[in-house]
C-alpha positions in Angstrom: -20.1 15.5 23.1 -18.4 18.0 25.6 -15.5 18.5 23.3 -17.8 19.2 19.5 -21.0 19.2 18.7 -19.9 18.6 14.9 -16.9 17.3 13.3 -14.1 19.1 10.7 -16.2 17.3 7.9 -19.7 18.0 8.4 -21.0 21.5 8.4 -22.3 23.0 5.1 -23.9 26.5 4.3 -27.3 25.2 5.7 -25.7 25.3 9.0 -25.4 28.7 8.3 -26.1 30.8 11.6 -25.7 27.6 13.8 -23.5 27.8 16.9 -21.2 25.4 16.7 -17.6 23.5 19.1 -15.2 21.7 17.0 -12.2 20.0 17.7 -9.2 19.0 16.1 -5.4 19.9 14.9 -4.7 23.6 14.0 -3.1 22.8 10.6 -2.1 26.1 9.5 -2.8 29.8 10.5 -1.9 33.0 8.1 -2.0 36.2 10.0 -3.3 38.5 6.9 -3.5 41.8 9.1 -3.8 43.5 12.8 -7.4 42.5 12.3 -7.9 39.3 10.7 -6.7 35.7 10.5 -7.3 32.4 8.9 -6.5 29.0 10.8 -7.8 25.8 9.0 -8.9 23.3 12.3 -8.4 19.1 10.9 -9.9 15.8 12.6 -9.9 12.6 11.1 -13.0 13.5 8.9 -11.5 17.0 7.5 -10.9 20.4 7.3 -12.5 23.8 8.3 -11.7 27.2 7.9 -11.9 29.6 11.2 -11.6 33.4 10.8 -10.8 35.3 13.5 -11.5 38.7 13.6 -11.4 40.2 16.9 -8.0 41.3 18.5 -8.4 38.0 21.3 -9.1 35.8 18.8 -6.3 36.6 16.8 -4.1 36.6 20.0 -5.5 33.4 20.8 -3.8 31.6 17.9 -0.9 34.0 17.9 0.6 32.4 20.4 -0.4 28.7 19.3 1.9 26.0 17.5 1.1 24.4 14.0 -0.4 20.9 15.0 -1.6 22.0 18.5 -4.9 20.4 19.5 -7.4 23.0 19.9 -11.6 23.2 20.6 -12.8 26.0 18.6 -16.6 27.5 19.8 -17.8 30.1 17.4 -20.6 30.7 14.4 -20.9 29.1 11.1 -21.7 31.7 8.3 -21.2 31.6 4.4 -17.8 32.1 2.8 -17.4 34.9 0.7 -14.7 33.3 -1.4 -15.4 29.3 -1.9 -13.2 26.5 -2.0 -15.3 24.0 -4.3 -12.3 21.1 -3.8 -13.1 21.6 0.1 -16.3 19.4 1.4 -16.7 22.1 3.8 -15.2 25.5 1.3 -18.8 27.1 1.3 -18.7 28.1 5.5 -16.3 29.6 7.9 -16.5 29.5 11.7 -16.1 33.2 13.3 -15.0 31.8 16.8 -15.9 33.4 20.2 -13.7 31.0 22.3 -10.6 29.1 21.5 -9.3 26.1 24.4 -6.2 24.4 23.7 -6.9 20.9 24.5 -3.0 19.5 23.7 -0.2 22.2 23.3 2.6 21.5 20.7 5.8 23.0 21.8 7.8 22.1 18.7 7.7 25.4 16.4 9.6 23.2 13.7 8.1 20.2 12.8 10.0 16.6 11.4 7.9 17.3 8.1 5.2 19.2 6.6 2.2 17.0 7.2 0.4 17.2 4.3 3.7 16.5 2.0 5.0 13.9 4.7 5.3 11.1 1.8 7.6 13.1 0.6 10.0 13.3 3.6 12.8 10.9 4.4 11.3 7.1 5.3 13.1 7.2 8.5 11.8 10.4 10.0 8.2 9.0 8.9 8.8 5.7 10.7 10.3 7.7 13.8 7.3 10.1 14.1 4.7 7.7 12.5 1.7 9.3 14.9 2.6 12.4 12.6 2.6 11.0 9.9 -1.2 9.1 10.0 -2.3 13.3 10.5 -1.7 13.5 6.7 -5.0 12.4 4.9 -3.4 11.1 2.3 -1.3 8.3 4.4 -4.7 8.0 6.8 -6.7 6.8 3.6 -4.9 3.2 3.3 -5.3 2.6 7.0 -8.9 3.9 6.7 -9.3 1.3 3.2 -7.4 -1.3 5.2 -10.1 -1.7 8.0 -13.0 -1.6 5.4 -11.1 -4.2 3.5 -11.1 -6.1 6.9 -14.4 -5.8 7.4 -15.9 -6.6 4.5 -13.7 -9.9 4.2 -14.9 -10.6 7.6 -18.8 -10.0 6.2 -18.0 -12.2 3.2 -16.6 -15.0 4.9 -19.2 -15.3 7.7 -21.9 -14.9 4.8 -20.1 -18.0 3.1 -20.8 -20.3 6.3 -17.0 -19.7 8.1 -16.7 -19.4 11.5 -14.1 -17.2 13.0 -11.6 -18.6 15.2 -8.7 -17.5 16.8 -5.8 -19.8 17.2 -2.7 -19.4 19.6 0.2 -16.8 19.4 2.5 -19.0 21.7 3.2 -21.9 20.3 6.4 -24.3 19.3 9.0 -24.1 16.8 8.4 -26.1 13.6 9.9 -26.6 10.4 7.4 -24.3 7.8 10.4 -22.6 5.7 11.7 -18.9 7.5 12.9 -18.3 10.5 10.7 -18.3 14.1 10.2 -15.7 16.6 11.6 -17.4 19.7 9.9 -16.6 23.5 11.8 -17.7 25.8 9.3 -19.6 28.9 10.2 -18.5 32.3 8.8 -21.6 34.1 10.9 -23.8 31.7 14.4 -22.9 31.5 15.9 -23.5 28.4 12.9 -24.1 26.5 11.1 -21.3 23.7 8.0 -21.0 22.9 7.8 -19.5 18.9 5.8 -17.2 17.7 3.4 -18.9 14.5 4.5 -18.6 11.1 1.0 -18.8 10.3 -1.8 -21.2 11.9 -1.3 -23.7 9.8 -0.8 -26.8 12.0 -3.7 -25.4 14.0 -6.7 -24.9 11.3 -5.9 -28.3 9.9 -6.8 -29.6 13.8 -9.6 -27.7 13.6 -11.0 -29.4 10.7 -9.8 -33.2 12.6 -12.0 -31.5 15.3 -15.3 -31.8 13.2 -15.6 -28.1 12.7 -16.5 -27.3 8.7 -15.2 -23.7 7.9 -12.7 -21.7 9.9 -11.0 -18.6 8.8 -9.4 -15.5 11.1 -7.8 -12.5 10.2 -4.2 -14.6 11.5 -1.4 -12.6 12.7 2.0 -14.5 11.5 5.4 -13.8 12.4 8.7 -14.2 9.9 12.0 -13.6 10.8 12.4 -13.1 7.3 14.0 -9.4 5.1 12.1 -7.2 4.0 10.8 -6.7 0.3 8.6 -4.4 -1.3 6.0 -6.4 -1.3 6.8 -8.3 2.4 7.3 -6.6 6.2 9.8 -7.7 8.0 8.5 -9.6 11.3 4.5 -9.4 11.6 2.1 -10.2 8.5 -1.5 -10.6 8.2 -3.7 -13.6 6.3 -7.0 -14.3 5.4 -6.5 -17.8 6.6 -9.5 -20.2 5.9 -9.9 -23.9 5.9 -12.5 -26.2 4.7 -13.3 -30.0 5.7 -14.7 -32.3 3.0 -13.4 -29.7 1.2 -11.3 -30.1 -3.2 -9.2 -27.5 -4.6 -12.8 -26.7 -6.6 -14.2 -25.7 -3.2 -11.4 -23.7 -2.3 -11.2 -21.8 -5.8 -15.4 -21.3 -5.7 -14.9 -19.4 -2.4 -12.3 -17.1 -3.3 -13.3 -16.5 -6.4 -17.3 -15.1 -5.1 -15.4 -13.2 -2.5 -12.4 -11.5 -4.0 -13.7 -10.1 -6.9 -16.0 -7.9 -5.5 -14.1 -6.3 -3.0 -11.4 -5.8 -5.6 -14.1 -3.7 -7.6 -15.6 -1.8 -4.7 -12.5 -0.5 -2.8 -9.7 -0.6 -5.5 -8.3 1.9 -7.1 -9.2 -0.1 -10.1 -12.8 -0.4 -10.6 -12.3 -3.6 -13.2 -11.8 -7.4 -11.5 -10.9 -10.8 -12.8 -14.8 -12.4 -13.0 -14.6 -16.3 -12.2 -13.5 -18.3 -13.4 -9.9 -17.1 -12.7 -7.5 -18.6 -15.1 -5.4 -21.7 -14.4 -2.3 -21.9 -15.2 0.8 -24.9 -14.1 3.5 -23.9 -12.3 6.0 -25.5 -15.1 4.1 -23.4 -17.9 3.7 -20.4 -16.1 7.7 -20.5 -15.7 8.4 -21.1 -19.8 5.3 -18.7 -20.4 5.8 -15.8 -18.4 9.0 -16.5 -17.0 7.5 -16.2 -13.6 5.5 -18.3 -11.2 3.6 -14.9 -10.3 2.5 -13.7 -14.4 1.1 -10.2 -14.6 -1.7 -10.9 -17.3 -2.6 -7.4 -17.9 0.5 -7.5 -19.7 0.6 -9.2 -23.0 3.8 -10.2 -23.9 5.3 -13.9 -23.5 8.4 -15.4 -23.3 9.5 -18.0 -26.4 12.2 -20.4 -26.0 14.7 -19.7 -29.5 17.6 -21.9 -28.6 17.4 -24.0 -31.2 17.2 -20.5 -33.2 21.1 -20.0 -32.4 22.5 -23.4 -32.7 25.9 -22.9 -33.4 25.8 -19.4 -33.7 29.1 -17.8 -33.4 28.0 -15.4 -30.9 29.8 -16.8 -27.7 27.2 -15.6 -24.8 24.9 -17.9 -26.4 26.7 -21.0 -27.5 25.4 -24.1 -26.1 23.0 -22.1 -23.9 18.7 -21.8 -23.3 17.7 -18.9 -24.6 14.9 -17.4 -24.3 12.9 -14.3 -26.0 10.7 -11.6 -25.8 8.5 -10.0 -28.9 7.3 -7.0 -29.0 5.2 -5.3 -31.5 4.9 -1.7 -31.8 7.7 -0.7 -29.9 8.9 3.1 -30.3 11.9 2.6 -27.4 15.1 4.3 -29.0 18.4 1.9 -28.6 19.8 4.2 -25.7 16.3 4.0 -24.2 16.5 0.0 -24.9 19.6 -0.3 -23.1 18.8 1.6 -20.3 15.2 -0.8 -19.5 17.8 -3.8 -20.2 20.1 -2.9 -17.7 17.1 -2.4 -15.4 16.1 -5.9 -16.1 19.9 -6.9 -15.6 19.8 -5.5 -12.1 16.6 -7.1 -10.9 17.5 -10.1 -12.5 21.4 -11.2 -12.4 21.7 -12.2 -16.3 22.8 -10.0 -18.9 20.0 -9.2 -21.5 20.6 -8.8 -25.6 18.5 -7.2 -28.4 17.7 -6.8 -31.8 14.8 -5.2 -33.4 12.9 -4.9 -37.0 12.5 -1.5 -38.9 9.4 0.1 -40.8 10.4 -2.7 -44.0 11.0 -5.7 -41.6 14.3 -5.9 -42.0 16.2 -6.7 -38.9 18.8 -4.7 -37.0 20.6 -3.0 -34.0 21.7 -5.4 -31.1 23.1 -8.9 -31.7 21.2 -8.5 -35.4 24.1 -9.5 -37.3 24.1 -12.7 -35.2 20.3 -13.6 -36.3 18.9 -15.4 -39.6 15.8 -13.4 -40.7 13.8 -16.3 -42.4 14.9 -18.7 -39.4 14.1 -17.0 -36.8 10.5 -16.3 -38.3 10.1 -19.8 -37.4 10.2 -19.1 -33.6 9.2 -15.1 -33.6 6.3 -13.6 -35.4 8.7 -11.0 -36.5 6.5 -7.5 -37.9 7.7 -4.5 -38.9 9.1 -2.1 -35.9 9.3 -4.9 -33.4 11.9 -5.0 -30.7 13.0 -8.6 -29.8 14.9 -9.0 -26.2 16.9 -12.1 -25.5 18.5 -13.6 -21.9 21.1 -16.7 -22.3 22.1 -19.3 -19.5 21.0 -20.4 -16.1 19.2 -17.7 -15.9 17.7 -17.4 -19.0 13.7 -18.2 -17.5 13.9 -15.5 -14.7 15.4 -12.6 -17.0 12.7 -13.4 -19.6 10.1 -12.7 -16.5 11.9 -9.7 -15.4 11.5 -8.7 -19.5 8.1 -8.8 -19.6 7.3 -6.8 -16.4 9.9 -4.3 -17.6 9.3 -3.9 -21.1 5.6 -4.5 -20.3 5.4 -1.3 -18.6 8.0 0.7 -20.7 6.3 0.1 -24.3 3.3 1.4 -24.8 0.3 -0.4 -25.2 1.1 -3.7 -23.8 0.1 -2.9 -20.6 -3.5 -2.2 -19.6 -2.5 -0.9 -16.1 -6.1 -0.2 -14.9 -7.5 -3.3 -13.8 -6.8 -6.6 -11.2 -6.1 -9.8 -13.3 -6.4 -13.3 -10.7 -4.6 -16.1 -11.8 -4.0 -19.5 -10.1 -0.8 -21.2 -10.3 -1.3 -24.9 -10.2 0.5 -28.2 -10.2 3.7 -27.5 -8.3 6.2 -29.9 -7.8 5.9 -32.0 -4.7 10.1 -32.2 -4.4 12.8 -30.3 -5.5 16.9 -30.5 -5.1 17.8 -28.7 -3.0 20.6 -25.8 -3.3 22.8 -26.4 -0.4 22.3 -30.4 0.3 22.0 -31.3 -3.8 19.5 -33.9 -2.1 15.5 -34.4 -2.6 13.8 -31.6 -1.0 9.9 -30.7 -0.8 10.0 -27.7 -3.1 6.8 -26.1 -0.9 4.8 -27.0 1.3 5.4 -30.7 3.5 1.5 -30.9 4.1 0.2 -30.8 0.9 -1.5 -34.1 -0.4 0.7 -35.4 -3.7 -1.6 -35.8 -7.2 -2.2 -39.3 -7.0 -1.7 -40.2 -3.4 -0.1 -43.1 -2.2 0.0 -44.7 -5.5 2.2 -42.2 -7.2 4.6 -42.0 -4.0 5.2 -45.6 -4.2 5.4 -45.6 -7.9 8.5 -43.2 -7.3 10.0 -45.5 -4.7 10.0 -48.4 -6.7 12.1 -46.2 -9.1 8.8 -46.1 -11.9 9.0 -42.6 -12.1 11.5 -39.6 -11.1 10.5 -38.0 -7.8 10.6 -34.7 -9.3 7.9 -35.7 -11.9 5.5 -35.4 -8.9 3.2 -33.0 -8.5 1.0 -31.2 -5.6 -2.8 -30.7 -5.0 -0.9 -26.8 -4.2 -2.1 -24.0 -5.8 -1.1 -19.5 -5.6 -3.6 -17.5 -5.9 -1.8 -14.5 -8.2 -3.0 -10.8 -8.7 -1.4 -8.6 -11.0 2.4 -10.1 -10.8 1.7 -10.6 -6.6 1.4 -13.4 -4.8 -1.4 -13.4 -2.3 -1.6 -16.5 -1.2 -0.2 -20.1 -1.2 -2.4 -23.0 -0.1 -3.1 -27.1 -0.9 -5.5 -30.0 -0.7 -3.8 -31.5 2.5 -2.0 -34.8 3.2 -4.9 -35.9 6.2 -3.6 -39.7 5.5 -1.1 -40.4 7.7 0.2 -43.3 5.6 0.8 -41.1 2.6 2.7 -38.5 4.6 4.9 -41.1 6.3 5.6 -41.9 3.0 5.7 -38.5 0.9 8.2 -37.9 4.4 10.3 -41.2 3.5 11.4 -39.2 -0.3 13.3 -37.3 1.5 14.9 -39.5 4.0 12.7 -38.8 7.2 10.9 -41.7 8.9 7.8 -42.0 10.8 9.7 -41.2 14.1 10.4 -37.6 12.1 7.1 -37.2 11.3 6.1 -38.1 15.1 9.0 -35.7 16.4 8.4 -32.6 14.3 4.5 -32.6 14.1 3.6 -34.6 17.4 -0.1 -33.2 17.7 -1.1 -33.0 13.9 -0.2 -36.9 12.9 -1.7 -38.4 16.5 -4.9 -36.1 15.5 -4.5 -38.0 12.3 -4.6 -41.4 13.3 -8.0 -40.6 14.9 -9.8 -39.8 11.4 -9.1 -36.8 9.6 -11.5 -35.6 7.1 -9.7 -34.3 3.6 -9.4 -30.9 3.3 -8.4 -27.8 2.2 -7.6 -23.9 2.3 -5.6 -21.1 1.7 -4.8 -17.6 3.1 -4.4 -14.3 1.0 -2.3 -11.7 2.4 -4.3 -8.9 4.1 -1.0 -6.4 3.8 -0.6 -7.3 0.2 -4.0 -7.3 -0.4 -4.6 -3.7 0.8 -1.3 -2.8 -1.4 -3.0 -3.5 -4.7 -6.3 -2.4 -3.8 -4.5 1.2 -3.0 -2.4 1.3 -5.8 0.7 1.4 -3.3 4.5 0.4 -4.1 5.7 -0.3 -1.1 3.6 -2.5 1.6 4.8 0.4 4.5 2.2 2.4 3.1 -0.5 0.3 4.3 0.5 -1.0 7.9 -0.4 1.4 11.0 2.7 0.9 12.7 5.5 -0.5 9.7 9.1 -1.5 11.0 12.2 -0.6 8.1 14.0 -2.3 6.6 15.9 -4.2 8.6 13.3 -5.2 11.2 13.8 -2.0 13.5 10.5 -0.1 15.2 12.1 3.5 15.1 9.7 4.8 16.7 8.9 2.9 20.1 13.1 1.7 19.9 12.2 -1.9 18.9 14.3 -4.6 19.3 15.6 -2.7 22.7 17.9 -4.3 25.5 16.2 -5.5 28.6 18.1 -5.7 32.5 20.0 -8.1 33.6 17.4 -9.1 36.0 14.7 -9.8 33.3 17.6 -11.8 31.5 18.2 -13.7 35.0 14.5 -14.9 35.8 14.4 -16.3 32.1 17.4 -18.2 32.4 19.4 -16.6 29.2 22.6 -15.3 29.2 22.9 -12.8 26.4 26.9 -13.6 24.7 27.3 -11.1 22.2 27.7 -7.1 22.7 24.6 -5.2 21.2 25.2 -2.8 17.9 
């Protein structure tokens, strides 16, 4: 190559004598005297130490900025004083010519890049190209497109073929907000961007094709969590014709497991089976549809343990409890984690514990029967018992366990990825805002019992909210990766499962035109799902925030710092797509 004949990363001491061009960033330079300087030269494989020892050497990088882009031709010889934690600490380059390639004018930089995690988010978003210099940040896009590429392996090895689906397509009713594109030849019409290609795989298996998956961009107008980017998402969407939930489980359980083990931080997967556990028990269980089973603490409902107790927050109220043994927290370190759990949850929390002679006390003791409540508890000595009251009750016992799991030692074995599926879901739901029968999830999935059970409901047999879906989430460690279903192919039994919740079959026909028609044609069953790439890679890098592990993140509230995303546009682009724009930008 013109610009190296070796990279930052490669030469060791038997390259001793060779004369060698590198290229990269000049990450630091220390002027020790009149006649000698160290500059360490960085690419995207590493580092290198160059000492210059001749009066135009030392000049040349003098006058250079931290972060310039340089081509450094000199001769590699052993170092006299060795870096062992450096792939390349046992040589040095003596250079002969220095050629600035890219000049950096800036003498101060945003941040320090190899402590840029450790600057303000904003600045990192702004200069994000900065930012991917540090190693350290680079890694998780580096894991990412391993991860990538070893899903794509998997999958093709599995007998799936890769398809990509469209990126313009129209709005539909799948549960966030859409991405709307205005179409310049059809004023007053949008496209939308997809939510994810869900309409579109299930054609593809009403098309006769077998196995389909893509690495599927999807779009959310949607806030941003932790664990979810605002806007853009990526999925491991797959589909299967002739396909059960068995089939489904089978192939994600052969191909997650192993990449968990190979490129996780965690070296320790789930092996299959994954455990199975329904939605309903996973909620009165683990107070949580998404369980972290590396923790081992559970949730115990006590409420007929306080019938007509006289402490007020709990009269007439579900409550719910947490054990745990072995637990050293003192009472100011208690309250603190509870009002933690307060804060994430919305409930107030309560406590009590046991001392060294099983005797209980501290908290709301005074307000507990000892020999009762060993009827619900398996009280021990030093135990600490945490309580949540009301409406609430189920959700602050989840937040509990994830707190408290962490906090008390030993009930947390941190190193390792524990699957899980969720199962049974209910089909229907009431909903918040209309107090009317909703679908709690997902419209397309087929109902446990099919037709049967829908008109069993109908006829007024059974409650509606008894039914349950061939839906499943596939769960790792207290994350949700994925959502997916046995589909509703029958058109018959969607009409009806449609009919609950007072649409008809000109509904159906309206909001889903091309997916019932294809239906009426012959659709095989199937089914799939679709793990989240971005979550995926957050596990696997042992990552709180999902920023770390996108290329190009947006904050918070949905903004691109760096390229000025969402921007205005001219009046003229505004005028040839027919919009009129009615309110005055921030």
């Amino acid at each position: 190559m013109a610009y190296r004949t070796h990279n930052c990363g490669e030469l060791r001491l038997t390259d001793a004598g060779k004369e060698v061009k590198l290229a990269g960033w000049l990450e630091n330079v220390r002027m020790v005297s009149a006649g000698l300087a160290f500059a360490v030269l960085r690419d995207f494989y590493g580092t290198t130490q160059i000492v210059a020892e001749s009066e135009d050497m030392i000049a040349a990088f003098k006058g250079l900025c931290k972060e310039s882009t340089i081509a450094v031709t000199g001769t590699v010889r052993e170092r006299s004083s060795k870096n062992p934690k450096q792939a390349t600490g046992e040589i040095e380059i003596v250079p002969t010519a220095v050629e600035v390639l890219g000049r950096c004018v800036h003498n101060e930089l945003p941040f320090e890049i190899n402590r840029s995690r450790d600057a303000d988010e904003g600045a990192r978003l702004k200069y994000r190209y900065l930012d991917l210099r540090n190693p350290e940040v680079k890694k998780n896009i580096i894991l990412r497109c391993n991860v990538v590429a070893a899903l794509r392996k998997a999958m093709t090895e599995h007998g799936f073929m890769e398809i990509t689906t469209p990126i313009l397509t129209v709005s539909s009713p799948e549960g966030a907000r859409d991405y709307l594109v205005p179409a310049r030849k059809h004023p007053g019409r949008f496209y939308a961007l997809p939510q994810a290609p869900q309409q579109f795989k299930q054609l593809l298996m009403a098309s006769g094709f077998d196995k389909y998956f893509q690495i599927a961009p999807c779009f959310r107008d949607e806030d941003a969590r932790g664990d979810r980017s605002p806007g853009e998402f990526y999925q491991l969407d797959m589909e299967m014709a002739f396909a059960t939930q068995e089939d489904v489980f089978a192939v994600c359980e052969d191909v997650l497991p192993p990449i968990f083990a190979q490129y996780g931080k965690y070296s320790v997967a789930s092996k299959p089976p994954f455990r199975r556990i329904p939605y309903r028990e996973a909620l009165e269980v683990y107070g949580s549809d998404k369980p972290d089973l590396r923790i081992d603490l559970r949730a115990t409902d006590v409420t007929e343990l306080f019938e007509g107790t006289e402490f007020t927050p709990f009269a007439g109220q579900k409550i719910k409890a947490v054990a745990i043994s072995d637990c050293s927290l003192t009472r100011k370190q208690i309250e603190k984690t509870l009002a933690d759990c307060e804060v994430q949850s919305g409930a107030k929390g309560y406590w009590f514990k046991t001392d060294e002679t099983g005797a209980i006390a501290g908290g709301i003791a005074k307000f507990v029967d000892r020999e009762k409540a060993e009827k619900y508890l398996p009280l021990e000595p030093n135990m600490l018992v945490v309580l949540a009251a009301g409406p609430l009750a189920v959700k602050m016992s989840g937040v509990m366990i994830k707190v408290f799991g962490a906090a008390c030692e030993g009930h947390m074995d941190k190193e390792r990825y524990e699957f899980c599926w969720i199962v049974d879901f209910p089909m229907y739901e009431i909903g918040e805002e209309s107090g009317e029968l909703e679908f709690c999830h997902n419209p397309f999935s087929m109902p446990s019992g099919g037709l049967d059970v829908l008109l069993r409901a109908e006829r007024g047999e059974i409650d509606p909210l008894e039914i349950t879906a061939d839906q499943y989430d596939i769960v790792c460690n207290g994350v949700e990766l994925s959502s997916g279903a046995v589909r509703n192919h029958d058109p018959e039994i969607m009409i009806k499962a449609f009919e609950l919740v007072r649409l008809g079959e000109e509904d159906v026909k309206a909001k889903f035109p091309a997916m019932y028609n294809a239906f009426t044609y012959g659709a095989p069953p199937h089914a799939g799902v679709a793990p989240g790439i971005d979550r995926m890679v957050m596990l696997l890098a042992g990552e709180e925030s999902i920023r770390e592990i996108i290329p190009f993140p947006m904050n918070k509230n949905a903004q691109d710092v760096m390229m000025g995303a969402p921007g205005e546009v001219t009046e003229a682009q505004l005028k040839e797509l027919h919009i009129a724009v009615t309110a005055d930008p921030e």
